[in-house]
N, C-alpha and C positions, 0 to 999 in steps of 0.2 A: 756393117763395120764390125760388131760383137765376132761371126762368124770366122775373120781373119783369125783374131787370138785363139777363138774354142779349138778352130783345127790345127794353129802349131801347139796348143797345150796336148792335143790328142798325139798328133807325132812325137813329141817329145814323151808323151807316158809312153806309148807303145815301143821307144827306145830303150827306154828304161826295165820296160820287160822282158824285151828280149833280150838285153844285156845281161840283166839279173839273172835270169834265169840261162844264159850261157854260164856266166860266174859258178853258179850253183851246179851246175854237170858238171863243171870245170874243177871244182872243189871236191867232186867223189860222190854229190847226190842226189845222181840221177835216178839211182835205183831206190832210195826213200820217196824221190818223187814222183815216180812211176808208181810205187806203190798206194800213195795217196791216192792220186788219180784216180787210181784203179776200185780204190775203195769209196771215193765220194761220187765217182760217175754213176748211174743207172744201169749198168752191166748188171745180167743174172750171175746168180750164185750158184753154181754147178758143183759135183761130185766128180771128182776128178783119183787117178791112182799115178803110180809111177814108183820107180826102185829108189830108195835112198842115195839122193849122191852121195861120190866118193870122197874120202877126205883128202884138200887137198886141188878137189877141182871147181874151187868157187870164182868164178867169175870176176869178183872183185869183193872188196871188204873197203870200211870204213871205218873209226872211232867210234864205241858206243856213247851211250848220254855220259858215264861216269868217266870218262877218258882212259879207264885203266884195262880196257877188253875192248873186242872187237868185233863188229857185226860179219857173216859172210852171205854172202848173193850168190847165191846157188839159178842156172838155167835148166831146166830139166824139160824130159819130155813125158808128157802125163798124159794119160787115155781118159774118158770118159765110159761109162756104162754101154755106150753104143760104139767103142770101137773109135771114136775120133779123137786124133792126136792133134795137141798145140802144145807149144811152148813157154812154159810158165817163170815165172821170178821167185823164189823165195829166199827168205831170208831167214837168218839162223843166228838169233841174236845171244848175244856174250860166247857162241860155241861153235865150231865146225862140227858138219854131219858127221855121224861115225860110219856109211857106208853100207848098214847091214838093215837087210828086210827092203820092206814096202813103205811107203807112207800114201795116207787116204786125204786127199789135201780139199779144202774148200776154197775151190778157187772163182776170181772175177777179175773179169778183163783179162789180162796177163800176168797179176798175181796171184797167188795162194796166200790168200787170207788167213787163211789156220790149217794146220795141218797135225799129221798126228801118226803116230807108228800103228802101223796095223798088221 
C-alpha cells in the first residue's frame, strides 16, 4: 500500500522538474544552465583556442545579477592542440566581445570555463 503514494509523489516531483526546468530555458537560462552543468559534471578540462567572436554575434544574452548590464552567450568553434573542432558556449559577462585576436579558452563539456585573450 506505501508503494501507491511513494510512486505518485515520484511522478508528481519528476513533473515538477521538468516543468521547472522548461520555465527556466523559457525565461533565458538555458545558457547559465548549461554552463553549470558543464561545470559540476566530470567532463575533462581541455586547452582549447578559437577567434574572438564578433561583436554583435552573441547568441543570446540575459540580465546580469545587478540588473543594470547584460550577460552575452557567445557559440564559437574552438580547436584543440590536436586539430579537433567542437563547439563551445561562452559567455561574456557585463560586456560583448570586441572581435579582435584569439582567445585560449579552458574549456568542459560544451562550455569555456575561462577564457582569456591570447
Amino acid at each position: 500500500m506505501r508503494r501507491v503514494p511513494l510512486a505518485a509523489m515520484l511522478a508528481i516531483l519528476s513533473a515538477a522538474l521538468v516543468l521547472g526546468g522548461n520555465a527556466l530555458l523559457d525565461a533565458g537560462w538555458g545558457s547559465a544552465l548549461r554552463s553549470i552543468a558543464d561545470r559540476v559534471l566530470p567532463n575533462p578540462e581541455i586547452a582549447m583556442w578559437a577567434p574572438a567572436p564578433e561583436p554583435g554575434s552573441h547568441a543570446s544574452s540575459y540580465a546580469d545579477a545587478t540588473g543594470a548590464g547584460a550577460n552575452y552567450v557567445y557559440l564559437v568553434d574552438a580547436a584543440d592542440d590536436r586539430g579537433n573542432v567542437r563547439e563551445l558556449q561562452l559567455i561574456f559577462f557585463g560586456r560583448e566581445s570586441n572581435g579582435e585576436g584569439w582567445l585560449e579558452i579552458e574549456a568542459r563539456g560544451g562550455s569555456g570555463v575561462r577564457y582569456r585573450a591570447c
